[in-house]
N, C-alpha and C positions, 0 to 999 in steps of 0.2 A: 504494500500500500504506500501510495506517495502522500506527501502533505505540498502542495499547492497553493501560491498565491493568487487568485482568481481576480480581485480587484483592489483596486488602491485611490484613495483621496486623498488631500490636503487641504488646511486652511493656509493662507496667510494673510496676518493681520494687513492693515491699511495705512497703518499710521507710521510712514518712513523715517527715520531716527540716523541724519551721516554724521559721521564724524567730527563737523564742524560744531553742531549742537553740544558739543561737550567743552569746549574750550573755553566756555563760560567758566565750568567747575571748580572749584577748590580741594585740588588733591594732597593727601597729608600719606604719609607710609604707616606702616603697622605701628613703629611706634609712637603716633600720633603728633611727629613731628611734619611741618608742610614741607612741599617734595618744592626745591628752589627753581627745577629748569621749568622754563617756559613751556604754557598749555598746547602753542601750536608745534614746538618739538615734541610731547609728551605723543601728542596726538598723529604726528607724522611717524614716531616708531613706531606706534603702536598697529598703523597700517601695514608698513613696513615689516610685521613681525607675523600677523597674524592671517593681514589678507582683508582684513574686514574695513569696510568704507562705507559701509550705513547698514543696519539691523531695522527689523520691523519689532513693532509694541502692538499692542490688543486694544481695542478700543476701550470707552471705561465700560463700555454696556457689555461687554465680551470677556466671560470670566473662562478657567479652565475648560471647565466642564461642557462650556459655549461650543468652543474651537472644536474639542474632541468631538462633540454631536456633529457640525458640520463639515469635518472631514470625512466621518464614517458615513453620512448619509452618500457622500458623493463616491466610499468606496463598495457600499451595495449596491448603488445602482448602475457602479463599473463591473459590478459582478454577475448582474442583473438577477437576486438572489428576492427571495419572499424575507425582511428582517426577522418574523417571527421562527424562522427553520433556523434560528443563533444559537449555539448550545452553550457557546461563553462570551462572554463581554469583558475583556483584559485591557487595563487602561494603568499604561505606566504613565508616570510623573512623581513628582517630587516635594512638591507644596502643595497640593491640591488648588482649591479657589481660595485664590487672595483676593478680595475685592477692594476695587479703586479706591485709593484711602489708607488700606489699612495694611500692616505689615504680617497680621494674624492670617496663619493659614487654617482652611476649612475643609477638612476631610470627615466628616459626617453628615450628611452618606456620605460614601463611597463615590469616587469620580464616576465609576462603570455605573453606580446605581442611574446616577442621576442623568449618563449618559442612554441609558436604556429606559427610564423615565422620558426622554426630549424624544426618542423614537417612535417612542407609544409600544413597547413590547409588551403585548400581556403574556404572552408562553414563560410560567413559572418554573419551568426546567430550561430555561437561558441563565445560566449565573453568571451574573455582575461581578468583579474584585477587581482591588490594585493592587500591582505592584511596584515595590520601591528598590532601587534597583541602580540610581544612579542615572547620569544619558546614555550607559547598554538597555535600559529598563526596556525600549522597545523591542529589541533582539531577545532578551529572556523573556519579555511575554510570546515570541514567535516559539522560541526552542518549546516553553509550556506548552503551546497550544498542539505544534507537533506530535509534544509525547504525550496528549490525552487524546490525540485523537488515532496513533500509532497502539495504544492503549488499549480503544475499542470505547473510551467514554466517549468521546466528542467526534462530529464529524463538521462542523464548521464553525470557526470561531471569528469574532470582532476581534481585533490588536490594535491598539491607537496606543503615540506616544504625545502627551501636551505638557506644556506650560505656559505660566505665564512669568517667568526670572526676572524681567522690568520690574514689577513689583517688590523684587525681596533684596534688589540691589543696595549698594552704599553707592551713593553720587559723590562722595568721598573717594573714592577707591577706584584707581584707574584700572583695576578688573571689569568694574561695571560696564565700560565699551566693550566690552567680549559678549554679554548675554541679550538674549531678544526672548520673542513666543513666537507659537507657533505651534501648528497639531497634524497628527498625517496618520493615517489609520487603514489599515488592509484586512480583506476576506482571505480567512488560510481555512484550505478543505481538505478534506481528501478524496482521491483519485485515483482508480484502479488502472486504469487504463491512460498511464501517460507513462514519459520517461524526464519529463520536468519533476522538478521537486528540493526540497530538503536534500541533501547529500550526505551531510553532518554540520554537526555544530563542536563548538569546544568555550570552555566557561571555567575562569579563574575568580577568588576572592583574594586578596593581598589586604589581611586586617590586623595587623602587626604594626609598624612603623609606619606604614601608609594610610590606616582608619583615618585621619584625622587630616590628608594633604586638602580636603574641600569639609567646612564646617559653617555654622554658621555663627555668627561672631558679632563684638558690637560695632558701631562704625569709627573708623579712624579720625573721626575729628573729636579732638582733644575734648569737648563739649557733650560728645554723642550721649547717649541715653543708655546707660548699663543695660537697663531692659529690653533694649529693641536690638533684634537680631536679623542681623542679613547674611546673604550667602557671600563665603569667603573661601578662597584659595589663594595654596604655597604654589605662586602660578609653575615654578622652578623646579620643587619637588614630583609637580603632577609628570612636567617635558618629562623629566631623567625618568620616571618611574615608566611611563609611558610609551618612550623611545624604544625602551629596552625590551619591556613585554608585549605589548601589542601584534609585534611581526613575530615573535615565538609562536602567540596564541593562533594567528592567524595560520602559521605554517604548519601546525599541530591537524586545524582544520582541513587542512587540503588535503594533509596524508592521510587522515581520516577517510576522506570522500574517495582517496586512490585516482589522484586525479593528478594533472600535473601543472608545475605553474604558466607553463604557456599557454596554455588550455582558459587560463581567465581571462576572461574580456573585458568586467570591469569590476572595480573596489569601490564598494559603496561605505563611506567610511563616517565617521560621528564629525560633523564638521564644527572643530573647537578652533584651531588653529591649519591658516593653510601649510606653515613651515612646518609645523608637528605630523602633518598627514601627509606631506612630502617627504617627510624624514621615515615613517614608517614603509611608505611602498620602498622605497632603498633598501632599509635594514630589511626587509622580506627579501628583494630580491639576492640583496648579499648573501642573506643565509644560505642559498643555490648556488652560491659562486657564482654570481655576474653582478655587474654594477650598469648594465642596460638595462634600463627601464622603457618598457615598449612605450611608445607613443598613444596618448589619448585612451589610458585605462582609469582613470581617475573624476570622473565628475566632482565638480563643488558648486557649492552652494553659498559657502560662506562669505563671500564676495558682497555679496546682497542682502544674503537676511539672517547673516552673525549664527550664531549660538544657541539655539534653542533648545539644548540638552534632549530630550528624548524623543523627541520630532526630527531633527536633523534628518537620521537617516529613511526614514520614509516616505517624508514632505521629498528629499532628494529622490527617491526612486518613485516615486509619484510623476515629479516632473521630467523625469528623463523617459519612463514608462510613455508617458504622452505627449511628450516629441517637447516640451519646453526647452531644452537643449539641444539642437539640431547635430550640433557636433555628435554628440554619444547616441547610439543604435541600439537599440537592445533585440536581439535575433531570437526565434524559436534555437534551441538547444545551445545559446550563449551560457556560459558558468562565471557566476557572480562571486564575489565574497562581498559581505557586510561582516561591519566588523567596528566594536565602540570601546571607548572604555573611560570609567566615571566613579566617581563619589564611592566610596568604598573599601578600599578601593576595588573597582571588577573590572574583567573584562571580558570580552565574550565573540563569538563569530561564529558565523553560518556559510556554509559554499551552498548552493544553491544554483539550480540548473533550470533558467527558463522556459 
């Protein structure tokens, strides 16, 4: 039995956020001391380093749970699926609804509940959960959905990854230009009769030294509010931890699948940093002994709409799925990898055969 991608949606917010909008800011470093060089250098490396030149935000009427519902509608009806034939509703993220305002995150219900609530699902054997997970959350809600339905529980599941990280930022903290929102959600099924599908996956936790490289924390201006917490990262610690394991994990998955690395055609990858997801396809292909890296196997996203931890990578394969990138093709019997790694610290990867 295969497990199958059938169809795929995206939201993306409206509200465009470039770089320039930040140079207003008052940035101070972790020890709450202000950082002295200049906003429009702060803001030129930062381009420079990551790739990113404007991010999208959520409108204020569009909370988590919003985005989530209107990717997935648009990824059942790429699947052309009746939503009540759902047998799970898996909805990663991280803060649930923050709403405009307020830094309190709100996960009661449940993101899935209330995602399956906005669909109108009555079929009481569709189970709603989240998982937290990090920005792999989206990738281990696919491997879940695989093994229940490789299992014999499930035979078609909802995956959506959302947030909304504009909301839990420090406008303090020159990390905050790294995150955005954004929701991207796919129908995974199974199929007797294909030679598409799952191939393998492979999935690490590193909670030792690393638990704590992304926490949330108070904000760096000497004044901030003990109480109020925003999300923070050792942006340094995550690179080195990252660099190193990522093309491991990855490579782990290929030999898994028995597959070989010429045979991939594209890396669908957690779009945090562009230099960090160019450093990873290298360190992959190095592990093979070559330092040729084929031409045009990388789509990104991050260019435009930043960071959006568990969305990244299937708002990406959404759009490349339906031609938003003319460049990248995706072929019947093309072998993919996704592949993320986040808060946790985890990482995670799927080969996958179109």
């Amino acid at each position: 039995m295969a497990t199958i991608i059938t169809g795929t949606g995206s939201y993306i917010p409206n509200i465009i956020k470039t770089n320039k909008d930040f140079i207003g800011n008052t940035f101070y470093a972790e020890n709450g001391e202000r950082i002295p060089t200049p906003n429009q250098e702060i803001v030129e490396k930062f381009k420079d380093i990551t790739g990113i030149y404007e991010r999208r935000y959520a409108g204020e009427e569009m909370n988590t749970s919003d985005m989530a519902t209107e990717a997935s509608k648009l990824a059942i009806k790429d699947a052309g699926i009746d939503p009540e034939t759902i047998d799970q509703i898996i909805v990663a993220h991280n803060f649930g609804n923050v709403v405009t305002g307020s830094i309190q995150t709100d996960t009661i219900p449940a993101i899935a509940s209330r995602v399956k609530n906005q669909l109108g699902i009555h079929n009481p054997n569709c189970v709603a959960y989240d998982i937290l997970f990090g920005c792999p959350g989206w990738i281990q809600g696919v491997i879940q959905a695989d093994a229940f339905i490789k299992s014999g529980m499930a035979k078609r599941c909802l995956v959506i990854g959302a947030e909304t990280l504009s909301r839990v930022v420090d406008s303090h903290d020159r990390d905050s230009m790294i995150f955005s929102d954004g929701a991207g959600a796919c129908i995974v099924e199974a199929d007797n009769n294909t030679d598409s599908g799952i191939l393998a996956a492979s999935v690490q936790s590193h909670c030792i030294d690393e638990a704590y490289y992304l926490y949330l924390g108070k904000s760096y201006h000497p004044e901030g509010d003990e109480n109020t917490r925003y999300i923070k990262m050792k942006g340094r610690k995550v690179y080195e931890y990252a660099i190193k394991n990522v093309p491991i994990a990855m490579k782990e998955c290929i030999e898994k699948a028995g597959v070989d690395i010429k045979d991939i055609k594209k890396f669908f990858l957690h779009q945090a940093n562009e230099k960090m997801d160019e450093g990873f396809i290298k360190a992959l292909y190095k592990l093979y002994g070559t330092r040729e890296v084929p031409e045009n196997v990388m789509p990104m996203s991050i260019h435009d709409l930043g960071n959006s931890s568990v969305a990244t990578i299937p708002t990406l394969y959404d759009m490349v799925k339906h031609g938003k990138y003319p460049e990248h093709q995706l072929h019947k019997g093309d072998i993919v990898i996704f592949a993320s790694v986040g808060a946790g610290m985890n990482i995670n990867a799927i080969c996958y055969r179109v």
